[in-house]
N, C-alpha and C positions, 0 to 999 in steps of 0.2 A: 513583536518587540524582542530584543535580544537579551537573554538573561544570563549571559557569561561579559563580566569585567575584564578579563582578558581579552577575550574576541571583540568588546568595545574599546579598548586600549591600543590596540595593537592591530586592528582590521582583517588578520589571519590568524587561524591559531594550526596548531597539528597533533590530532591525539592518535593511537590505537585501534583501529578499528577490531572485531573479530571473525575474521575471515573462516567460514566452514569448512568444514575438508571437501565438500560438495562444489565450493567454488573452484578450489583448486584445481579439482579434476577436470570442471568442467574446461578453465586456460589450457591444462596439455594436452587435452583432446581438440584443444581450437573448437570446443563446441558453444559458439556465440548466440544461440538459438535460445541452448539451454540455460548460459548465463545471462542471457536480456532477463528471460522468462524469471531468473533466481530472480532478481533485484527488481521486478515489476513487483513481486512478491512482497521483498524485504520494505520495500518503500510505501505498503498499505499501512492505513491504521492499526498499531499492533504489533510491525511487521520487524523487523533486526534494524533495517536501517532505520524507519522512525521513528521508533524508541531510541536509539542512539542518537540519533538529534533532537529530540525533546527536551530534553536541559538546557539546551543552547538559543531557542526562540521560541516561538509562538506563530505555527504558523500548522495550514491544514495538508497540504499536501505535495509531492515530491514526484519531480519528472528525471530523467537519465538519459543519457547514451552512453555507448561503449565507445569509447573512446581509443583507435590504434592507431599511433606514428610510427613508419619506421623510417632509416636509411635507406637512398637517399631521399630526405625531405624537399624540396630545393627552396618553400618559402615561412617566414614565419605566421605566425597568426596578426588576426586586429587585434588593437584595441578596444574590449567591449565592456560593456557592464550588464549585461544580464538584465535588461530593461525593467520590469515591474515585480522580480521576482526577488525576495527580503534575504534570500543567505544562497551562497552558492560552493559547491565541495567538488574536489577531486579526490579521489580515491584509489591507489597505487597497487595494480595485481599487476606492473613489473618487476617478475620473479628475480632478475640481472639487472639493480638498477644501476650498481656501479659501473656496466658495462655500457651505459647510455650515454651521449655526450649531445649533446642539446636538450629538447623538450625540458626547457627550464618555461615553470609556469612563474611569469614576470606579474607584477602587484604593482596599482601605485595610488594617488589619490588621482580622482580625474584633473586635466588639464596641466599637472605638475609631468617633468621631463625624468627625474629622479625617480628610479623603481626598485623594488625589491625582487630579485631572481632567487628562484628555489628551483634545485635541481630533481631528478624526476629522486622520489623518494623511494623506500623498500616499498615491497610487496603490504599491505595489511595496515600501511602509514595515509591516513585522512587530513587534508587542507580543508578546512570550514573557514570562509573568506565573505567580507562583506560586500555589495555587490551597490549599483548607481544609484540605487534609493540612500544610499550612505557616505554617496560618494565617493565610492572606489570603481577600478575599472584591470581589468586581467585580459593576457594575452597567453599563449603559447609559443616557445620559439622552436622554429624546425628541427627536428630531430635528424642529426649526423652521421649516428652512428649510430646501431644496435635498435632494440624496437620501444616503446614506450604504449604501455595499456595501460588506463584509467578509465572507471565509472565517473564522467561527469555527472553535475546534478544541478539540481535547482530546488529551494522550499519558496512555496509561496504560500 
């Protein structure tokens, strides 16, 4: 069950996240190893990430990938909804976002043609979106220019 009125209102929201300095290091060493392994961490019970989602639903546990686009992309994403899983997040360690020009994560309800595009966001900036159990449904559009990294996720 969802317990933010905003994120029931509005089917996306975007807060703050707080990114360690441990994360950091790990993007300019491109060490993806070291960062899956942070965020396997952060996502236990307990853990940075879900604590930071717990105000927002009720739900037991949280999956990820690491997520990189870069230039050139040549195609966009589907549209999907994230099948039996109740909230789903992106999460922005593009350190140059204003240097990105696609990788816009697209919003919409399902079956409607009318979507909401969000361009890739700063470094440490979190999408918590509602997902087909709600009736919404997200894509990604190919990224043109410059690279786009994000911690996808899933709560279920």
């Amino acid at each position: 069950m969802i317990h933010s009125s905003e994120l029931l209102d509005s089917g996306i929201i975007e807060k703050t996240f707080p990114l360690p300095e441990v994360v950091i290091n790990y993007l300019h060493s491109e060490n993806w190893q070291a960062l899956d392994q942070y965020f396997l961490e952060a996502e236990k019970p307990h853990g940075l990430l879900f604590e930071f989602m717990k105000p927002y639903l009720d739900f037991t546990s949280i999956e990820h990938i690491i997520a990189i686009r870069s230039a050139p992309d040549d195609e966009d994403g589907i549209w999907h909804d994230d099948g039996s899983r109740i909230l789903g997040f992106s999460l922005s360690l593009t350190e140059n976002h204003q240097q990105v020009t696609g990788g816009e994560l697209r919003f919409r309800k399902k079956g409607e043609a009318e979507f909401q595009s969000i361009t890739t966001r700063p470094m440490g900036q979190i999408l918590i979106f509602q997902t087909g159990i709600y009736g919404f449904e997200h894509m990604v559009s190919a990224v043109t220019k410059s690279k786009r990294i994000v911690i996808a996720g899933w709560c279920s």
